[in-house]
N, C-alpha and C positions, 0 to 999 in steps of 0.2 A: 509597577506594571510588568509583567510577562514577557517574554522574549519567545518568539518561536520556538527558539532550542530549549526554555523552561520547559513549554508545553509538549511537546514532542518528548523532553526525558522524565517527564509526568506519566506522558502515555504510552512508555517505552516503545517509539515509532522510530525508523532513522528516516535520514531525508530523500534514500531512496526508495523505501515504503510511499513516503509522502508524494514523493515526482510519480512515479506510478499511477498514484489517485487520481492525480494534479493532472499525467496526460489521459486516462480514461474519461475524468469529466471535463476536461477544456477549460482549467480554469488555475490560478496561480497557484503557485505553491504554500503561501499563505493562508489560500481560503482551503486547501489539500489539507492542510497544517488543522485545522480548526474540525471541518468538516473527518478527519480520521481520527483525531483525539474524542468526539465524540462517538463516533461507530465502536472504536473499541470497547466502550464501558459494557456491550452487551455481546452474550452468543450470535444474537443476528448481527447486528454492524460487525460484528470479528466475520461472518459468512462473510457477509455483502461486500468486505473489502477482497478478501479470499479472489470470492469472485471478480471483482474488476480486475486484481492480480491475473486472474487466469484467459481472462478475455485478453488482454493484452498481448500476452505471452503466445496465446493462441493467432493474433491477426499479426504478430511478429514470424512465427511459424510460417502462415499461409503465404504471407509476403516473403519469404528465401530470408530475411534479417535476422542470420543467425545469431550476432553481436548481442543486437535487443532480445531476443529468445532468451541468451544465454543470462545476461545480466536480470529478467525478468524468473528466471526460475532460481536463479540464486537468490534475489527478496523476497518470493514465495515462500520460499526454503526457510529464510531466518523468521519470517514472519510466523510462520505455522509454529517455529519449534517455541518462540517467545508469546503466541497466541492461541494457543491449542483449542481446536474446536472439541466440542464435549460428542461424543457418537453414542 
């Protein structure tokens, strides 16, 4: 059987990629875990994650939460350079 960390360094995700997901869609880190190992396999689920990355970071903004801003553009960052969208 699988271990989260299997799947995750399958899907070259780390687990703050994963929390990220995990808090945009309200749901554990586990089903985060599942639900972005499969997003990555394509150019859209690599967007769609992009995007929740960036909502996030955006209502961390709006709310003065620099901490969370700062720590949300830094997984953006590693994620983009380890998932590059095709333009």
């Amino acid at each position: 059987m699988l271990s989260i960390r299997d799947c995750l360094d399958y899907c070259d995700l780390t687990d703050d990629e994963v929390a990220l997901i995990a808090e945009h869609e309200g749901i554990p880190d586990v089903a985060a875990a599942q639900v972005a190992c499969g997003l990555v396999q394509t150019p859209e689920g690599t967007l769609l994650m992009t995007r929740y990355m960036t909502d996030l970071l955006e209502r961390a903004e709006r709310a003065g939460e620099q901490d969370k801003a700062t720590r949300a553009r830094a997984v953006i960052a590693r994620f983009s350079a380890d998932h590059p969208l095709a333009h």
